[in-house]
C-alpha positions in Angstrom: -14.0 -30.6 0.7 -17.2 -29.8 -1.1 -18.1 -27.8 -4.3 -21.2 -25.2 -3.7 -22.3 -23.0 -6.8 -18.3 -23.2 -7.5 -16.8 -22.2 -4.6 -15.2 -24.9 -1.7 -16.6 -25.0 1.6 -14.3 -26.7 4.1 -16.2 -29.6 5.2 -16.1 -29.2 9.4 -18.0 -25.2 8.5 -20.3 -26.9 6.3 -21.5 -29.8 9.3 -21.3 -26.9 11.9 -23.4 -25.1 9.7 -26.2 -28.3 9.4 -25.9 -28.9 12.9 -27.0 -25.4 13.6 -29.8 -25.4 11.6 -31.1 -28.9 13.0 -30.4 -27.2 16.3 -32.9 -23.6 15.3 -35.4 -26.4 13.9 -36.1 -28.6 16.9 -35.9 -25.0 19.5 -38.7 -23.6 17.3 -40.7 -26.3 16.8 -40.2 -27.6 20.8 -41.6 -23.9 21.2 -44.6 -24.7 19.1 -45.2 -28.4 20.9 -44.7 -26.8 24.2 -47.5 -23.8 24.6 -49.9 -24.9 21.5 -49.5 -28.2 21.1 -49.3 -27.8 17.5 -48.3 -30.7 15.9 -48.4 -31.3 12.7 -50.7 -34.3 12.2 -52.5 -33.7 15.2 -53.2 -30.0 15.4 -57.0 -29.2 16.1 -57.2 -27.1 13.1 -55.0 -28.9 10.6 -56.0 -25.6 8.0 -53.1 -23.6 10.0 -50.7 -26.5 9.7 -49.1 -24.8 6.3 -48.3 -22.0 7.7 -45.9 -24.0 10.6 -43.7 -24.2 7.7 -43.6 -21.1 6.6 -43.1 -19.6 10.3 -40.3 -22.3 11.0 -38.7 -21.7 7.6 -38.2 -18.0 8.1 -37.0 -18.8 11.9 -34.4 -20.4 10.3 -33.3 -18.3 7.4 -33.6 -15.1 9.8 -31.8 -16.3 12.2 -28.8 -18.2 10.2 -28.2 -14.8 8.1 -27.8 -13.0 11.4 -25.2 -15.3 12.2 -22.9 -15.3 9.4 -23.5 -11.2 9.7 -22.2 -11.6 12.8 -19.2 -13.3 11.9 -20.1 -16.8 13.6 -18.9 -19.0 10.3 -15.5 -16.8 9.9 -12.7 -19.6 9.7 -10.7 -16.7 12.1 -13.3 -17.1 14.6 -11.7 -16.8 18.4 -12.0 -19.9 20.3 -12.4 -17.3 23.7 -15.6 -18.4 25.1 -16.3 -14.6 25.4 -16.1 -13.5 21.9 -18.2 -16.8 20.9 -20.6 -15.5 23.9 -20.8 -11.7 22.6 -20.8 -12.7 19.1 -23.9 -14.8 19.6 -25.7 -12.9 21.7 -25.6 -10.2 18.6 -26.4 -12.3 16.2 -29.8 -13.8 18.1 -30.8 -9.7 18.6 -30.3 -8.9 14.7 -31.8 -12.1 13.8 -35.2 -11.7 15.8 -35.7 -8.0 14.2 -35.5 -9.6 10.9 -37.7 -12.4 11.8 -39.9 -9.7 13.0 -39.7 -7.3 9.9 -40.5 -10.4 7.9 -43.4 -11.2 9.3 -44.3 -7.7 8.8 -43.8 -8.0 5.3 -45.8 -10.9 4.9 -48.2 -9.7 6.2 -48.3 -6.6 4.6 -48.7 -9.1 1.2 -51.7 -10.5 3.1 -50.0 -14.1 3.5 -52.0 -15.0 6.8 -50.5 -16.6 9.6 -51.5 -17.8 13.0 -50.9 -15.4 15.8 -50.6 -18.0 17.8 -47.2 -19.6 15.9 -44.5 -16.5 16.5 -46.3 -14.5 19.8 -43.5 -13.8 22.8 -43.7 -16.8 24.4 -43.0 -19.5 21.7 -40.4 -16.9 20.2 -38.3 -16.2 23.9 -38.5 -20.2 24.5 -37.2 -21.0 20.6 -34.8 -18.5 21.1 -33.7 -19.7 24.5 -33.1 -23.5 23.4 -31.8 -21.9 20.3 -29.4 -19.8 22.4 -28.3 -22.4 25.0 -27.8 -25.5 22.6 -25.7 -23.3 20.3 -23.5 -21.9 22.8 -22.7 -25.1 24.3 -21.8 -26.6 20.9 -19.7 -23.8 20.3 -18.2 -24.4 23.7 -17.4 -28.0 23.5 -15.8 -27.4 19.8 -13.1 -24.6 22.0 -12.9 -27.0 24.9 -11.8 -29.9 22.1 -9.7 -27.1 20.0 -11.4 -28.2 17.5 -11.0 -26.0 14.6 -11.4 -25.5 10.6 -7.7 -26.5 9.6 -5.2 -29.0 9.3 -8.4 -32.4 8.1 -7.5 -31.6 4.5 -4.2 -33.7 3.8 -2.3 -33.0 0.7 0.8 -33.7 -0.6 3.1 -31.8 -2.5 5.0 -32.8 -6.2 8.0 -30.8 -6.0 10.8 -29.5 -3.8 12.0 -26.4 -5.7 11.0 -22.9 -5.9 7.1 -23.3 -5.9 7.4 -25.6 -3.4 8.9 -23.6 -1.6 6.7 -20.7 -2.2 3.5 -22.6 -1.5 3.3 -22.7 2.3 5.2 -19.3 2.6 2.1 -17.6 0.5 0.0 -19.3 2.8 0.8 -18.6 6.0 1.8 -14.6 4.7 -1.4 -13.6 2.2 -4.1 -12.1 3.8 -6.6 -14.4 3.8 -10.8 -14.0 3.4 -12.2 -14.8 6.4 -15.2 -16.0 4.2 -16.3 -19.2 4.0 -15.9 -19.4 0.4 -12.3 -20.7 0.5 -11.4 -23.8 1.2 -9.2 -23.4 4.5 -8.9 -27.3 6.0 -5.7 -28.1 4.6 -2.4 -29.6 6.1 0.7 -30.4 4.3 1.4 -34.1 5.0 4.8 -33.4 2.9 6.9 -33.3 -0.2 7.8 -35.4 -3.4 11.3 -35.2 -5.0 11.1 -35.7 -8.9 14.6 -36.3 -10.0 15.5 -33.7 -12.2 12.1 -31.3 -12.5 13.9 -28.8 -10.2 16.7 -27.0 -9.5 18.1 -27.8 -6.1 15.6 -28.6 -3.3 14.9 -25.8 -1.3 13.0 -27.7 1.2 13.9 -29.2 4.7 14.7 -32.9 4.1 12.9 -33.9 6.8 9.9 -32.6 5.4 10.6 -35.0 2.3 9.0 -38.1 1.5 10.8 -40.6 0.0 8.4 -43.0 -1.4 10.9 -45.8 -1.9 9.9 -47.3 -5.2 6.1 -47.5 -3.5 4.0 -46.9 -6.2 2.7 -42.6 -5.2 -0.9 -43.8 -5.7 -0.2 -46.5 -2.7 2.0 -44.1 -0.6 -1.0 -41.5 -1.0 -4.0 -44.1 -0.1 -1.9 -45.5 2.5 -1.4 -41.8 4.6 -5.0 -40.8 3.7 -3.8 -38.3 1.5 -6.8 -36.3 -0.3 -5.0 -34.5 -2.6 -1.9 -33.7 -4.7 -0.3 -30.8 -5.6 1.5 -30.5 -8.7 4.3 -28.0 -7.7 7.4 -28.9 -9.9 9.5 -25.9 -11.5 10.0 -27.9 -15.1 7.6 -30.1 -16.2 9.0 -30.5 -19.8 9.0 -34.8 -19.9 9.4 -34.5 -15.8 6.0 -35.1 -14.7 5.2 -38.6 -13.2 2.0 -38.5 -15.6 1.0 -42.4 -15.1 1.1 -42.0 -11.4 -0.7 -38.7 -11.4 -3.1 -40.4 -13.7 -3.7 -43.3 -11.1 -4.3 -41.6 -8.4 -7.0 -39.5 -9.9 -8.6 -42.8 -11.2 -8.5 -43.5 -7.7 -10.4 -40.7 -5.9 -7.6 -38.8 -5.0 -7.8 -35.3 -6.7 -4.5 -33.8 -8.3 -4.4 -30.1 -8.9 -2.0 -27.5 -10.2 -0.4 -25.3 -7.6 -1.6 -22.5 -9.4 -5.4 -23.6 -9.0 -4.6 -24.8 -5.5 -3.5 -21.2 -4.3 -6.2 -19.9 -5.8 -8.3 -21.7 -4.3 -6.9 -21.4 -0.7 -6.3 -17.8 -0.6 -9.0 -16.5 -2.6 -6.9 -14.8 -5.0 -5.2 -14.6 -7.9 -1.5 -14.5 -7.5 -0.3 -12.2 -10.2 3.4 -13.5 -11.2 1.8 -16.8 -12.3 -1.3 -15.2 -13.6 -2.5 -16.0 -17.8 -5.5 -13.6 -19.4 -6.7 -16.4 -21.3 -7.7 -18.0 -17.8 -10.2 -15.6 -17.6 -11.2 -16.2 -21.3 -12.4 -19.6 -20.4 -13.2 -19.4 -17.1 -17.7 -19.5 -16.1 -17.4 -16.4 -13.4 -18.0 -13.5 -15.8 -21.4 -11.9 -16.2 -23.6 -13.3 -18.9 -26.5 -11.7 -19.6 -28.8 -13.4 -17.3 -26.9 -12.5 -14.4 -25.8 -9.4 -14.9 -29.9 -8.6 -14.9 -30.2 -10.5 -11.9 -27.6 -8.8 -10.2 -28.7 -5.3 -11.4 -32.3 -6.7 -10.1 -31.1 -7.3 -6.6 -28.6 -4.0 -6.9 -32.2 -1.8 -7.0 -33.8 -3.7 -4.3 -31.5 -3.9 -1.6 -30.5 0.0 -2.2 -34.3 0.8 -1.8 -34.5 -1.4 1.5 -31.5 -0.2 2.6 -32.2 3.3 2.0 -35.4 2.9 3.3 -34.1 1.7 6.4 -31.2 3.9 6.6 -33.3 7.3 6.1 -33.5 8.7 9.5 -29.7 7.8 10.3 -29.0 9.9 6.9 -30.9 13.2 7.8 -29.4 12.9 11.3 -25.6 11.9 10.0 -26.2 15.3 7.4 -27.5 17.7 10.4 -24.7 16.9 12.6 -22.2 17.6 9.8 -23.5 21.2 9.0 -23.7 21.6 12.9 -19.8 20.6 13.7 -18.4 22.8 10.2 -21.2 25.2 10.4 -24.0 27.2 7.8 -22.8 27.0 3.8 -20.7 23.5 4.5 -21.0 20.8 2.1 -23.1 18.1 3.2 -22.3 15.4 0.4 -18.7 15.1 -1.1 -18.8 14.5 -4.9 -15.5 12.9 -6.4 -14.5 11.8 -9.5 -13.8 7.9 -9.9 -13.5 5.2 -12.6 -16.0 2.9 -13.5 -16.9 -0.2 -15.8 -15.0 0.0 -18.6 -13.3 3.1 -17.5 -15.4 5.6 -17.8 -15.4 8.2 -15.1 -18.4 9.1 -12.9 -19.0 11.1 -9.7 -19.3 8.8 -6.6 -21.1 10.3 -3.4 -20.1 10.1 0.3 -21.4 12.3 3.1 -18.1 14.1 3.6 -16.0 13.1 6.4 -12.9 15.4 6.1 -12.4 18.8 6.5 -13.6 20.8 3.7 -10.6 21.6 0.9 -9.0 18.7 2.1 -7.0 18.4 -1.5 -6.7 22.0 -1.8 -4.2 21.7 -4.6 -6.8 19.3 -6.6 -3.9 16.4 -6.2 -5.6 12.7 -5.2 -4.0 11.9 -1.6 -4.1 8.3 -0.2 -5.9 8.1 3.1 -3.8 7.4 6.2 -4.4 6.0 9.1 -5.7 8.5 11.6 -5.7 11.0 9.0 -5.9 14.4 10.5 -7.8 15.7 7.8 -10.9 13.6 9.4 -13.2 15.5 11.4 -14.2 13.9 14.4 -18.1 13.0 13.0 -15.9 11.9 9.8 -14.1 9.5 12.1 -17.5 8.4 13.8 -19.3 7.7 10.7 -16.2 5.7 9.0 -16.3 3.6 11.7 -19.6 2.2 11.0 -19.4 3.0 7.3 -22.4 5.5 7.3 -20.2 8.1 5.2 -20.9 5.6 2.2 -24.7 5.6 2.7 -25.5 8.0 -0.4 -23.3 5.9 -2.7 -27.0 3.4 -2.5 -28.0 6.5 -4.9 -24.9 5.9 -7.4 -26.0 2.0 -7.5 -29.6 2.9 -8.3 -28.3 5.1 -11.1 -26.4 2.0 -12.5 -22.8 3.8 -11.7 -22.1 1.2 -9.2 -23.2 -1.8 -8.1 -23.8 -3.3 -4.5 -20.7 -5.8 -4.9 -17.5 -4.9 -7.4 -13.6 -3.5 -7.1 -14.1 -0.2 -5.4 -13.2 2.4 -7.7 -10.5 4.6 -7.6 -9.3 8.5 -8.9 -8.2 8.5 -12.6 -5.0 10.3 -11.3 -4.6 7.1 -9.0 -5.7 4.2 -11.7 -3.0 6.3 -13.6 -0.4 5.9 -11.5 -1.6 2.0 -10.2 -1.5 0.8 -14.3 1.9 2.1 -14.8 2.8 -0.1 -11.6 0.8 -3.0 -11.5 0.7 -5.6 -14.6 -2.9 -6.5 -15.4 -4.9 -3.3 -13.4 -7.2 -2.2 -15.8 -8.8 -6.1 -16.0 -10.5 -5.1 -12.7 -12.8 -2.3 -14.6 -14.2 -4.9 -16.2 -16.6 -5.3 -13.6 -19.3 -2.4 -12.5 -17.5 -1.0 -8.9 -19.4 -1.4 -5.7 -20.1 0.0 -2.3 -18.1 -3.1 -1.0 -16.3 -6.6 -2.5 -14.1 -9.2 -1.9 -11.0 -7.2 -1.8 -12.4 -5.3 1.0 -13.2 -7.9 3.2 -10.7 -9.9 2.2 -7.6 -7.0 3.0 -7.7 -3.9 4.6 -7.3 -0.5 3.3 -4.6 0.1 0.5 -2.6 2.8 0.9 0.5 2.3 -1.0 1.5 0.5 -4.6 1.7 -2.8 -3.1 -1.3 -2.8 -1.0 -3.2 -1.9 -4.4 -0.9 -4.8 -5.8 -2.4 -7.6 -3.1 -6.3 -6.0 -3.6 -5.9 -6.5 -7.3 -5.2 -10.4 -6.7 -8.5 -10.2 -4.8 -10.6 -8.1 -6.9 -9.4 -10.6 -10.1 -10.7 -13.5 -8.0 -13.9 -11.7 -7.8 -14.0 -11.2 -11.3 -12.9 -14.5 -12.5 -15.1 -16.4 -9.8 -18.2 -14.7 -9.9 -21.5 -15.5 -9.0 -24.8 -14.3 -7.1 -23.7 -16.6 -4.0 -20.4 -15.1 -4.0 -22.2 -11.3 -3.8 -24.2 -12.5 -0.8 -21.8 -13.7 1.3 -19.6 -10.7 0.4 -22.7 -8.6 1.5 -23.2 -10.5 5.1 -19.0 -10.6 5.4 -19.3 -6.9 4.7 -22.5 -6.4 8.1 -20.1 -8.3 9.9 -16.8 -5.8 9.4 -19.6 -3.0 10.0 -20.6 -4.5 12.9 -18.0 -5.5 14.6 -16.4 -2.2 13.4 -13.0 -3.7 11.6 -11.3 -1.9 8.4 -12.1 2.1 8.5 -9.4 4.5 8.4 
């Protein structure tokens, strides 16, 4: 496993990853070779030869954000060699237009580059090598099943009720498809500790019995990676000189609580401690909370920029399907950072009076109070569009718990230990919750977005909102999660 800006990448997405950006490098600069002969010692005019970098540089980036947009680096991806087919085929269309519009923009800031280094022919034959060699990878990883799990080997300390728990949480939580989780793990096993639990509640053929073998050899000798400290009492149980050993050894030894953090993403709230999130390096200092408010303003102005003719279109055909006097934008009452209230926008997508009685109603699915360009404009999330006006204000911010009614937060903090700790961070158009679990309708689906959201909180940082923003393109594109 590896440990980028504090998050766990599992290692087979990370060398997938490197492989396809060796793969973009050599199809663009093959391109280059090819109709130019641009070289870069010996190009005729070795002035333009700064700029190759700059052209294959932005290839790359362009191209490798439209692929995690598109979903390509989700650990769910299908192995169907349709889906991989379709989902790359997106990808290389979105990433082009924003290799484009960059060049636009460079140009615009009068950074001068060759015409000759990104004109149609060297872009269609980078993109065709680009296109083929990717696909083909892709296809020999489904032919192999090869996949992100299961090269992670750990073992387990403990057989009792957290044990137990363990692999039932996850296999049942609903996990990111980010990723940020590290999700390469098989369970090689279980160690009894005489009397650290009560009685084993696991299989006993999935028990190891080490045998008087030293667990530092038993764990070198199966090419175990990690341990898992799992026991139900610890009180003068743990095999401490053991533990110790194997860490002096290179194998890493973790707590289950950290390790199902970790692997799901979350928080799990019966084993949760505040003072984890005194001491923990995710929350906002100053520094980045102005970097993040920095980015906040200039991706809203992009996006709105972008997004203005889709806007005037999405407001005309609502006053067209409910008619002359409607309301256009829906103004509702929510709860921010720190709790205080403020009036989030959407371009309303129900019929008007929908909560005649003034009483907050959870969405359902198919809700019939949706009108049929509310159901339309859900789907691709166009209906949250003039909340970019709420984030420019400093209401909200891009990433951050969605917020909720008062009457609702009411309700949820009566219910749920620990809910208010999630208005601790400014509320956003999307976050990890929301790609991470699909729309909460009940007390218990708030209860399993608040593990997320506290993970969000407690893990913070700017990689973590950019992923969460591309994870976010991807549900819209692929059109996953509205109700």
């Amino acid at each position: 496993m590896y440990k980028i800006f504090g998050h766990y990448i599992p290692r087979t997405l990370l060398r997938l990853y490197l492989l396809e950006v060796v793969i973009l490098f050599f199809s663009i600069t093959i391109a280059m070779l090819f109709f130019y002969n641009i070289a870069f010692q010996d190009s005729p005019d070795r002035n333009q030869n700064p700029s190759i970098y700059i052209v294959i540089a932005f290839f790359i980036l362009s191209m490798h954000l439209a692929m995690i947009s598109a979903g390509l680096y989700q650990r769910d991806l299908s192995n169907k060699v349709v889906t991989q087919f379709l989902r790359i085929s997106l990808s290389f269309i979105m990433g082009i237009l924003l290799f484009l519009l960059g060049i636009l923009a460079l140009s615009l800031v009068n950074i001068w580059l060759p015409q000759t280094y990104f004109d149609l022919q060297v872009q269609s034959l980078a993109l065709g090598c680009a296109f083929i060699a990717i696909l083909s990878n892709r296809l020999l990883l489904c032919r192999d099943k090869v996949n992100t799990s299961g090269n992670h080997r750990v073992l387990i300390v403990g057989t009792g009720v957290k044990a137990s728990q363990l692999e039932q949480r996850l296999s049942s939580a609903k996990r990111a498809k980010s990723f940020l989780c590290h999700t390469d793990t098989a369970i090689t096993g279980y160690v009894d500790i005489p009397g650290s639990n009560g009685p084993s509640l696991i299989n006993k053929n999935r028990i190891i019995v080490v045998n008087g073998t030293p667990l530092c050899r038993y764990a070198k000798d199966n090419r175990i990676e990690e341990i898992i400290v799992a026991m139900d009492d610890r009180r003068n149980k743990t095999p401490m000189d053991d533990l110790i050993e194997c860490r002096m050894n290179g194998i890493y030894v973790t707590d289950v609580t950290q390790f199902l953090e970790r692997e799901t993403g979350s928080i799990v709230l019966e084993s949760f401690q505040p003072g984890s999130f005194i001491y923990s390096e995710g929350f906002m200092q100053a520094f980045r909370l102005k970097t993040k408010r920095f980015m906040d303003i200039c991706v809203s102005l992009f996006i709105l920029t972008l997004s203005l003719p889709i806007m005037l279109i999405t407001a005309l055909a609502i006053r067209c399907e409910s008619g002359a006097g409607s309301t256009i934008i829906y103004r509702q009452e929510r709860v921010g950072w720190s709790g205080r209230p403020f009036n989030l926008l959407k371009f309303r997508s129900m019929i008007e009076n929908a909560e005649k009685n003034g009483t907050a109603i959870w969405a359902e699915q198919n809700d019939a109070r949706v009108t049929w360009v509310g159901r339309l404009i859900r789907k691709i999330r166009i209906d949250e569009l003039p909340q970019l006006f709420n984030v420019l204000k400093g209401e909200m911010s891009l990433v951050g718990p969605r917020p909720e009614r008062p009457q609702i937060v009411a309700e949820l903090a009566k219910e749920i230990p620990f809910y208010n700790l999630r208005h601790n961070a400014e509320p956003g158009l999307t976050g990890w919750a929301q790609i991470c679990y699909p729309y909460g309708a009940s007390v218990e689906e708030a209860r399993q977005k608040l593990q997320y959201d506290l993970y969000y909180i407690k893990n913070y940082s700017l990689f973590l909102d950019i992923d969460i923003i591309l994870q976010t393109m991807a549900v819209v594109l692929l059109g996953k999660g509205a109700r």
